[in-house]
Backbone as JSON, one array per atom type, in Angstrom:
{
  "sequence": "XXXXXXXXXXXXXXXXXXXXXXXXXXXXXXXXXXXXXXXXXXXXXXXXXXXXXXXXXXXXXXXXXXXXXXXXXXXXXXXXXXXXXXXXXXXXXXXXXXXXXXXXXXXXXXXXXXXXXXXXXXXXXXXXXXXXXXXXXXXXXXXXXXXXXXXXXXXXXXXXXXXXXXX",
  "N": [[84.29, 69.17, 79.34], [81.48, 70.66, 77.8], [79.83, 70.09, 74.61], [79.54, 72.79, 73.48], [82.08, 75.4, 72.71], [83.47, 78.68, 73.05], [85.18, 81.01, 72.96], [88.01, 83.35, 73.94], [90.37, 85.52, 73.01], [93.79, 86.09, 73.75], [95.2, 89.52, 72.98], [97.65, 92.02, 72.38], [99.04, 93.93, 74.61], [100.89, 91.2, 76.58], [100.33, 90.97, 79.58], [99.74, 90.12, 82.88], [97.55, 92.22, 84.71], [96.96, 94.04, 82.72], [95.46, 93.67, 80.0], [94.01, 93.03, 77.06], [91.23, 90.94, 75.73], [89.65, 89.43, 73.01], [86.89, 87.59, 71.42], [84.16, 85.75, 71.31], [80.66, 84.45, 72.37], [77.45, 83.83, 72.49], [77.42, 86.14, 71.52], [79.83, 88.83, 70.69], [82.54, 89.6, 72.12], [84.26, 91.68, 74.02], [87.01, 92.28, 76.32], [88.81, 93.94, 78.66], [91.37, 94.86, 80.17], [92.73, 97.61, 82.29], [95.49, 98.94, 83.77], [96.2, 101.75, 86.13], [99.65, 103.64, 86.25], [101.23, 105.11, 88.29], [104.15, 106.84, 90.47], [103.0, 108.13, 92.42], [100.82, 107.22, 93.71], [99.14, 105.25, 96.13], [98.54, 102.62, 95.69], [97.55, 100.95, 93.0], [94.78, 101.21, 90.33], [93.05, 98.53, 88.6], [91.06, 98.81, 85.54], [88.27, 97.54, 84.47], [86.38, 96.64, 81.9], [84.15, 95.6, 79.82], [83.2, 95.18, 76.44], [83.37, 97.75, 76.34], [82.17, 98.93, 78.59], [82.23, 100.13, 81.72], [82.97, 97.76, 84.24], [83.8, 96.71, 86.74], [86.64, 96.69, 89.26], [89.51, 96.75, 90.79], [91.47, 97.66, 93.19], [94.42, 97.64, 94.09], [96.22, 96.73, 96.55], [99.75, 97.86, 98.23], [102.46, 96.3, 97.69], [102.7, 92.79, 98.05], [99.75, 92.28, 98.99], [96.5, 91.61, 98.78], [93.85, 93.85, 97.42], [90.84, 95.72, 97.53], [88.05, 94.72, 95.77], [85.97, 95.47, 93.41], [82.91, 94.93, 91.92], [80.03, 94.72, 89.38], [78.85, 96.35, 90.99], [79.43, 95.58, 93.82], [81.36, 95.09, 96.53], [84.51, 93.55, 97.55], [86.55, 92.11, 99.88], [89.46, 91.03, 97.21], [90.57, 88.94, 98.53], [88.99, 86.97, 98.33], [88.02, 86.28, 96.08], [89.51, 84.06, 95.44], [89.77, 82.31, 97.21], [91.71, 80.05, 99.31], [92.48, 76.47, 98.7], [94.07, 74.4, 98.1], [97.52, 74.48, 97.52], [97.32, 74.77, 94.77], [94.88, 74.95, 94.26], [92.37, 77.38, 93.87], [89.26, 79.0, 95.32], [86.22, 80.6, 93.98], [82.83, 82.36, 94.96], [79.79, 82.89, 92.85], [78.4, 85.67, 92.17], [75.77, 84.4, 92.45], [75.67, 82.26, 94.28], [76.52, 79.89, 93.37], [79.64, 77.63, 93.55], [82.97, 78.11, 92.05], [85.94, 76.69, 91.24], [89.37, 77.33, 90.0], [92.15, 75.7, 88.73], [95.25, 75.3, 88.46], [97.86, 73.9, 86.75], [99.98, 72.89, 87.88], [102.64, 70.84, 88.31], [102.94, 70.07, 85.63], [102.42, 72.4, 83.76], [102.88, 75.28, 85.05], [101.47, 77.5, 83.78], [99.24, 77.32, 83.2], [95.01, 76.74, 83.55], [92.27, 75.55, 84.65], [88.81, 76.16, 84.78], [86.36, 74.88, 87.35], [83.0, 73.79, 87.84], [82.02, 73.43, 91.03], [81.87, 70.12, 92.68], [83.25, 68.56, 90.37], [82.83, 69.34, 87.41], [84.22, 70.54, 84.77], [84.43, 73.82, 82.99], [85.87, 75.36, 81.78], [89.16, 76.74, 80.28], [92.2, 78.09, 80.16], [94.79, 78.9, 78.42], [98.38, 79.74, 77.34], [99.33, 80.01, 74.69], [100.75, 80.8, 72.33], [99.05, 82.16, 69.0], [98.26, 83.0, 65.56], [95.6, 84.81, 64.72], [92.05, 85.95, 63.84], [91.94, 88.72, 64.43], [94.79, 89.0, 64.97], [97.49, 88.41, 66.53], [97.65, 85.99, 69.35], [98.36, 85.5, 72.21], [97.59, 83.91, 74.62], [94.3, 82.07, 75.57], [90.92, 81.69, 76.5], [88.75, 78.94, 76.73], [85.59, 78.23, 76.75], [82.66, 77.01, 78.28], [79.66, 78.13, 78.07], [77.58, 80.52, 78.3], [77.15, 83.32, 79.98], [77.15, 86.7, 80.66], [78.1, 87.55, 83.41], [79.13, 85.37, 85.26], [81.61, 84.92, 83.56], [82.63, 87.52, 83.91], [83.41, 87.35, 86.35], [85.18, 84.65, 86.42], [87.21, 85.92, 84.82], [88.06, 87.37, 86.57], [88.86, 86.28, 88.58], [91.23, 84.62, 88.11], [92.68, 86.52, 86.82], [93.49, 87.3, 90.01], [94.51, 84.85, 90.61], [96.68, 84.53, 88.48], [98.48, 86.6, 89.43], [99.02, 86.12, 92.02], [100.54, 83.91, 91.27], [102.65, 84.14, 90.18]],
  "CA": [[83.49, 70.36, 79.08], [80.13, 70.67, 77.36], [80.22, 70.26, 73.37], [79.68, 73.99, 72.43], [83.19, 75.86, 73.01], [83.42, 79.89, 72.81], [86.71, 81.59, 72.78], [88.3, 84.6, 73.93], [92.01, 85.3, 72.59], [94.16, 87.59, 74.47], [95.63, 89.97, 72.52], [98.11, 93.54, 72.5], [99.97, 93.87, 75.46], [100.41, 90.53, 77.5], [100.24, 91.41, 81.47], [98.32, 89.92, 84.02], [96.87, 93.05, 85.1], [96.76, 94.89, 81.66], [95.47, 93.0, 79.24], [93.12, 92.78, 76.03], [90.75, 89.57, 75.2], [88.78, 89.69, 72.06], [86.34, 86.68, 71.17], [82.66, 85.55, 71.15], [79.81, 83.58, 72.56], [76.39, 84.16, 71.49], [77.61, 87.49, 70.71], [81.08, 89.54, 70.2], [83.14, 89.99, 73.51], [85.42, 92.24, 74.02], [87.41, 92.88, 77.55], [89.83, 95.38, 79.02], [92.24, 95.2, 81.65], [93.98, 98.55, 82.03], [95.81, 99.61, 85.52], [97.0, 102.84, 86.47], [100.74, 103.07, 87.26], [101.83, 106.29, 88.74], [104.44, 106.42, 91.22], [102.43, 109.21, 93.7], [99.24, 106.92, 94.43], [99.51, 104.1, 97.53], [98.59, 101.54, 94.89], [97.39, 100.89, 91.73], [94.06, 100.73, 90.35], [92.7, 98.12, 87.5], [90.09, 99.4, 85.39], [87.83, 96.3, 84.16], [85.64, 96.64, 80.74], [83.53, 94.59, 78.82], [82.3, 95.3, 75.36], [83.67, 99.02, 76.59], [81.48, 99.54, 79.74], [83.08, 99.73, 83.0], [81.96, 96.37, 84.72], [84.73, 96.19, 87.66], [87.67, 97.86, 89.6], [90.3, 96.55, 91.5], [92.17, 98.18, 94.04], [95.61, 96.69, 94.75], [97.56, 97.0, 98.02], [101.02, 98.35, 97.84], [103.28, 95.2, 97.9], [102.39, 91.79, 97.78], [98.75, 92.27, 100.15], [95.4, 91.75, 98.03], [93.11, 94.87, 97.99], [89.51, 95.37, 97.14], [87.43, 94.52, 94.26], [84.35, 96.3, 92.99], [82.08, 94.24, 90.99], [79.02, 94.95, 89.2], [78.45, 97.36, 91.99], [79.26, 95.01, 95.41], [82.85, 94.83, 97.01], [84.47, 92.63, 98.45], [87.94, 91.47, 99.01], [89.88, 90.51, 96.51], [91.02, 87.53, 98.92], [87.43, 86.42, 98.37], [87.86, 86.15, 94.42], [90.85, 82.9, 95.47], [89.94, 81.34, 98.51], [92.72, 79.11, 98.87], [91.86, 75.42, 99.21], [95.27, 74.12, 98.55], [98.46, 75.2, 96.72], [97.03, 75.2, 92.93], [93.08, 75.01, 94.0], [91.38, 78.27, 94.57], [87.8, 78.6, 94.65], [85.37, 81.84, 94.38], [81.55, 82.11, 94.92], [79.35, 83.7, 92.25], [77.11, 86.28, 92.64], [74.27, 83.62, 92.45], [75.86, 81.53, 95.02], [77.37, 78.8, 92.87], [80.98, 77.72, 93.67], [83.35, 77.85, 91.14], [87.39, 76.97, 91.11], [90.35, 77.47, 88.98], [92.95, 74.63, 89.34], [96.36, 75.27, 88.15], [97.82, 72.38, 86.07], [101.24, 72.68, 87.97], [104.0, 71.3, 87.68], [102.97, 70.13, 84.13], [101.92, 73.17, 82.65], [102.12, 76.51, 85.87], [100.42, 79.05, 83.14], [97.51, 76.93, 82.34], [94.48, 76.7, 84.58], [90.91, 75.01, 84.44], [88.04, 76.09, 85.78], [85.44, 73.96, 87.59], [81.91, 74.14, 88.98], [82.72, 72.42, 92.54], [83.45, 69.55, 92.65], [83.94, 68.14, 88.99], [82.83, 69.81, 86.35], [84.61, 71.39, 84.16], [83.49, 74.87, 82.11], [86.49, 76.51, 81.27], [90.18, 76.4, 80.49], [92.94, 79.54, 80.11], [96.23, 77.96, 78.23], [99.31, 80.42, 77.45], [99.94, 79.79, 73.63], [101.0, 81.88, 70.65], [98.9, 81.51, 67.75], [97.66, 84.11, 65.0], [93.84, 84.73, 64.94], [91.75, 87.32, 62.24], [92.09, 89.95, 65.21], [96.08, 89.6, 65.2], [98.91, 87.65, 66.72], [97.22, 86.4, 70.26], [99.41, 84.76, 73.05], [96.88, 82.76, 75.27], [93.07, 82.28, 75.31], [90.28, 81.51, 77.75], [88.35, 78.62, 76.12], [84.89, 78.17, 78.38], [81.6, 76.55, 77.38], [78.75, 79.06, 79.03], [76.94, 81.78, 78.28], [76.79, 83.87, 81.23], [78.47, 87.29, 81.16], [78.41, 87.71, 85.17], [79.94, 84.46, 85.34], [82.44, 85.09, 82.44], [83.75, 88.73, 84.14], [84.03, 86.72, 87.59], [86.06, 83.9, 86.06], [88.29, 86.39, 84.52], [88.53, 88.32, 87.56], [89.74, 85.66, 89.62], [91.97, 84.34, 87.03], [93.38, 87.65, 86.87], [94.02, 87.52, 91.24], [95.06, 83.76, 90.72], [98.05, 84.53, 87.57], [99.28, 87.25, 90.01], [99.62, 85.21, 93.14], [101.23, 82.73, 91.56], [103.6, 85.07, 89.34]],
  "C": [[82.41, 70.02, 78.06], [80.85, 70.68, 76.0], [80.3, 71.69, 72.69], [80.66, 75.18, 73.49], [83.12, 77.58, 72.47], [84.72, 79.94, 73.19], [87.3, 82.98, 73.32], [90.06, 84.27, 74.04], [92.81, 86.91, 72.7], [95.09, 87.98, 73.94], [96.4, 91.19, 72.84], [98.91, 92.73, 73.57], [100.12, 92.68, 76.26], [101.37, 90.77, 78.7], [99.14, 90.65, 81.99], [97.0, 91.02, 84.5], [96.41, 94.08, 84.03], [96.55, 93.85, 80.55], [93.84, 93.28, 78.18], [92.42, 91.52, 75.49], [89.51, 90.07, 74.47], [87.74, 87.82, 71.49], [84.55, 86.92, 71.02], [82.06, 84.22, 72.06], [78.78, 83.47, 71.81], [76.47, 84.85, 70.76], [79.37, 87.99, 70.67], [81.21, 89.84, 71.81], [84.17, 90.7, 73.54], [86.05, 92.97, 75.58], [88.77, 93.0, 77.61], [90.42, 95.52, 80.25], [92.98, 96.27, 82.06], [94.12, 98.52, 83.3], [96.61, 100.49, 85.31], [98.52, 102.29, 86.44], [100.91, 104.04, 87.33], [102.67, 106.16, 90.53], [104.04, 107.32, 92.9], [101.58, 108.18, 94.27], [100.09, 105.39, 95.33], [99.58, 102.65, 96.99], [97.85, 101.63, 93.7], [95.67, 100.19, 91.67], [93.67, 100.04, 88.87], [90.91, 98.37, 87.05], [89.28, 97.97, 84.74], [86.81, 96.53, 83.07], [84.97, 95.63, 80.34], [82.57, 95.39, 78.05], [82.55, 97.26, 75.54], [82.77, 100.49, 77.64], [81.8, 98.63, 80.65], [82.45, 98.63, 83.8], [82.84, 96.64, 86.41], [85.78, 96.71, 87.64], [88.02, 96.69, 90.31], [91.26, 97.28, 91.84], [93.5, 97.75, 94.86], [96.08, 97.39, 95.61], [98.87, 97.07, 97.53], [101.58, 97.03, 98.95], [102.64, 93.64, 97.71], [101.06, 91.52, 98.48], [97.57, 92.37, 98.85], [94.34, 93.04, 98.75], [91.85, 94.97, 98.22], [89.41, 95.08, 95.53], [85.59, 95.17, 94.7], [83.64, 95.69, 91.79], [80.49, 94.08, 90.46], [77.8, 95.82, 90.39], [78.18, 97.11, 93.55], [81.02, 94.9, 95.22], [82.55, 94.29, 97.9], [85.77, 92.78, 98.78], [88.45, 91.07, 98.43], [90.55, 89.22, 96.7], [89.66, 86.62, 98.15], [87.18, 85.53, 96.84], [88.72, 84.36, 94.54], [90.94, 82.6, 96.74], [90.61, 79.88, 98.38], [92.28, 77.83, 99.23], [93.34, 74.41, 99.17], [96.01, 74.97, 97.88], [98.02, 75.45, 95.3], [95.61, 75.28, 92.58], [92.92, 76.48, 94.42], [90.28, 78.67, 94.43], [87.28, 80.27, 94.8], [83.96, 81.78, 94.15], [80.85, 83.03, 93.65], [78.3, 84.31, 92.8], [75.44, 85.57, 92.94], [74.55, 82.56, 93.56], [76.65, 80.29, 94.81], [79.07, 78.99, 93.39], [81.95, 77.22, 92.48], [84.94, 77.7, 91.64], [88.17, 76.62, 90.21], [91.64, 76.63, 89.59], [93.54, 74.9, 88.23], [96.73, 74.19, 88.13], [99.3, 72.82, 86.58], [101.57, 71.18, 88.99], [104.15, 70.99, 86.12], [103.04, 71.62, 83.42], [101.76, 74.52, 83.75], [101.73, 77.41, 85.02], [99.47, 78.58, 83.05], [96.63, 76.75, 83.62], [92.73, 76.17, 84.03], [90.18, 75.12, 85.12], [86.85, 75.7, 85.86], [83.96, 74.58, 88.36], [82.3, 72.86, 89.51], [81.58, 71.69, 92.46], [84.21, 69.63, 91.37], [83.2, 68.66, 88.04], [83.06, 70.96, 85.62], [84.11, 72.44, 82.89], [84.71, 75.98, 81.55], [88.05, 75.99, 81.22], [90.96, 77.63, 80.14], [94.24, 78.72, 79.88], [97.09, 79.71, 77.91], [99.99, 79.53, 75.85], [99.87, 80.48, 72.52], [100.65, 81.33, 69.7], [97.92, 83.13, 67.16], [96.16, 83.47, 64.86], [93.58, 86.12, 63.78], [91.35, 88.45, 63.16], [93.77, 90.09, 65.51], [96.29, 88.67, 66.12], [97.93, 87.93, 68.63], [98.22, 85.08, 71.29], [98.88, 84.05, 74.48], [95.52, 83.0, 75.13], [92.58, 81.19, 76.27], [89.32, 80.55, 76.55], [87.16, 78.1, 77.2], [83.31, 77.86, 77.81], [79.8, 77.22, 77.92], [78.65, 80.1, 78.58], [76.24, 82.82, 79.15], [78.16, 84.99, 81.4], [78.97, 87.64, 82.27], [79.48, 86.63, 85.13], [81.41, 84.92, 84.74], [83.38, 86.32, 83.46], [84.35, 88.03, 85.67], [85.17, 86.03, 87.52], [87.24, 84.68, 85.77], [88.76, 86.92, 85.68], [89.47, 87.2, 88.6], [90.96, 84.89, 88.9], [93.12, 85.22, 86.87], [94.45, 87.5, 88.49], [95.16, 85.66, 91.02], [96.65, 84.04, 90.17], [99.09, 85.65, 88.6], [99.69, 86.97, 90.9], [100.67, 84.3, 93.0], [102.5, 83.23, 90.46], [105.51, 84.63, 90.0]]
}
């Protein structure tokens, strides 16, 4: 990865689908995973934030079936976010066309994951480790060398579909 490293350290509740990450790049980041759970609705929806404006929705299928996603105001499928390439590769396109994938470091390490612009280069990494920070006690963090918040909510987003697939 590139020499200048930004941070986001996921804090409060840890869930795949509910979750809090507080950090910085150029500027102060702050994103928001909440999801419904009520047991009336067909499935569950995740509400998606950044900086505390709604960026992105996801729409899960009831049971193990990926739903939609709503992103910066285009849907798609949420297959689309983790096009599978093998068992621990899955890749997703960005809104600009670039291809990006997140490669799961299993069987060393199945929580951790690195993600690449295709083929080789790497721009990002997401480990699963407890360490206090001066926002409070945070239990993994997305470490990713880019300044691009499109990029940034994509990465998480598929990151997000990836940790739940492979749950």
């Amino acid at each position: 990865m590139d020499e200048v490293f930004y941070f986001l350290h996921f804090t409060g509740h840890d869930g795949i689908r509910d979750l809090t990450a507080i950090g910085e790049s150029t500027k102060p980041i702050f994103v928001e995973f909440d999801t419904g759970h009520s047991q009336y609705s067909p499935g569950n929806r995740t509400e998606i934030k950044m900086n505390r404006t709604f960026v992105a929705t996801f729409d899960w299928h009831v049971g193990d079936k990926l739903g939609l996603a709503t992103i910066a105001g285009r849907q798609m499928l949420m297959s689309h976010l983790v096009y599978n390439l093998n068992t621990n590769n899955r890749m997703f396109v960005s809104a600009d066309g670039t291809r990006y994938e997140w490669r799961r470091l299993y069987p060393e390490d199945p929580t951790a994951y690195d993600l690449y612009m295709v083929p080789h280069t790497p721009i990002a990494r997401f480990r699963r480790e407890y360490e206090e920070t001066p926002v409070g006690p945070s239990y993994a963090y997305l470490q990713f060398c880019f300044d691009n918040d499109l990029l940034l909510l994509e990465a998480m987003l598929a990151l997000c579909v990836n940790r739940w697939m492979d749950m």
